[in-house]
Structure formats: C-alpha cells, structure tokens
N, C-alpha and C positions, 0 to 999 in steps of 0.2 A: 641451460635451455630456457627461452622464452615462452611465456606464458601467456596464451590468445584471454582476450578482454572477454569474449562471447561466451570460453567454459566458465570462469569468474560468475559473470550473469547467470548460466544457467544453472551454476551451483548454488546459488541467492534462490533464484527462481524457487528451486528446488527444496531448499530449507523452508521458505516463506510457505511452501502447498503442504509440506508435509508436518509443519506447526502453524494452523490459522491460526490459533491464540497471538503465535508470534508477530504475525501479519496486521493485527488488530491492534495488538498493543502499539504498534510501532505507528502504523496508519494516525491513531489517537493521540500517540505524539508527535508527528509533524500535523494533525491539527491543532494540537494546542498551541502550539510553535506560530505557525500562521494567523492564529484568532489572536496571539499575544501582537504579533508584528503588527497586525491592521490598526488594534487600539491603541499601540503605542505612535502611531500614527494620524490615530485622531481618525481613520477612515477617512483621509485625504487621498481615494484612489490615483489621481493623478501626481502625490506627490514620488519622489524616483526615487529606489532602496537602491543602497549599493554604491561601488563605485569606480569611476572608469568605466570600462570594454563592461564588466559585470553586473551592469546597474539595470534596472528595470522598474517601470511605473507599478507603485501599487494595486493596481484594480489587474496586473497582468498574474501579479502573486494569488490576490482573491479568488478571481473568477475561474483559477485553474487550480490551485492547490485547493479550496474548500469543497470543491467538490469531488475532488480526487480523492482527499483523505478518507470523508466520508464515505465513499465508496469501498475505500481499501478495509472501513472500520467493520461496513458492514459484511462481506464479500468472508473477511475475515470470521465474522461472527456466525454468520449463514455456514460456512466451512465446518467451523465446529461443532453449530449443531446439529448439520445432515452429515454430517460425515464424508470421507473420500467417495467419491462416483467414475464411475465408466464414462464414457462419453453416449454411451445409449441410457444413462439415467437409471441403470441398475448399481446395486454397490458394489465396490471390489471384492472379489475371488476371499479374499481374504478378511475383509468385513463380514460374508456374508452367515446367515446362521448354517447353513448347509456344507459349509469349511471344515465345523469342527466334530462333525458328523463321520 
C-alpha cells in the first residue's frame, strides 16, 4: 500500500506542535547551517551554491532561510513557554487548571 506524502507532512507537522523544544532546536540548526554556508562564502550574495537544475544564488539561501529559521527558533520557544492554545487563546481542556479538578 502506497503511502500519500501529505499524511508524512502532517505527521512532522504534528510532532514539530507537540515538542516546540523540538521545533527550536532543529529551526537553530538549519540557522547555524545557513550563517556557516553564507561565511563560507564570504557573503558573496550573488555567488551560486549548488549544482546543476539544484543551484541557487546566495542572497536566495539568506534572505529566505535566515529569516525563517529565526522565526521557527522563536515560534518554537514562544510554544514552550505559553504553552498549547485553542484557537480562541484559551489553553487546552487538558492544560487547564479546572482539568484536574
């Protein structure tokens, strides 16, 4: 039986919301990843990583991975310190102190 690419993602998805530490730690490493590639590059945005069909100009890896990461580091951090949330900005059923009451 074939296996759709979409359950895959939302099984990631899904690990990644339910460990922000995990989300964090990972985010932190493909930013160190990307800050390594740029200096080893000298910050030559226009010079081209990669090779063949898969190559891409520097400043495309920057300007999109360094702010992504950072977001995912913090996104991740914000996560574990407020905790899961509802979408109306209460906590979950199961977070809440009234749960174990």
């Amino acid at each position: 039986m074939a296996r759709r690419a979409g359950g895959t993602r939302r099984r990631a998805a899904d690990v990644l919301a339910a460990h922000p530490l995990l989300l964090a730690a990972l985010s932190a490493a493909f930013l160190a990843l990307t800050l390594w590639l740029c200096v080893m590059h000298g910050w030559r945005l226009g010079e081209p990583i990669g090779s063949g069909r898969r190559s891409a100009p520097l400043w495309v890896v920057a300007f999109f991975g360094l702010p992504l990461w950072t977001l995912g580091v913090g996104v991740g951090v914000w996560r574990a310190i407020v905790g899961p949330r509802r979408s109306n900005g209460r906590p979950s059923d199961d977070e809440s102190p009234e749960a174990g009451a």
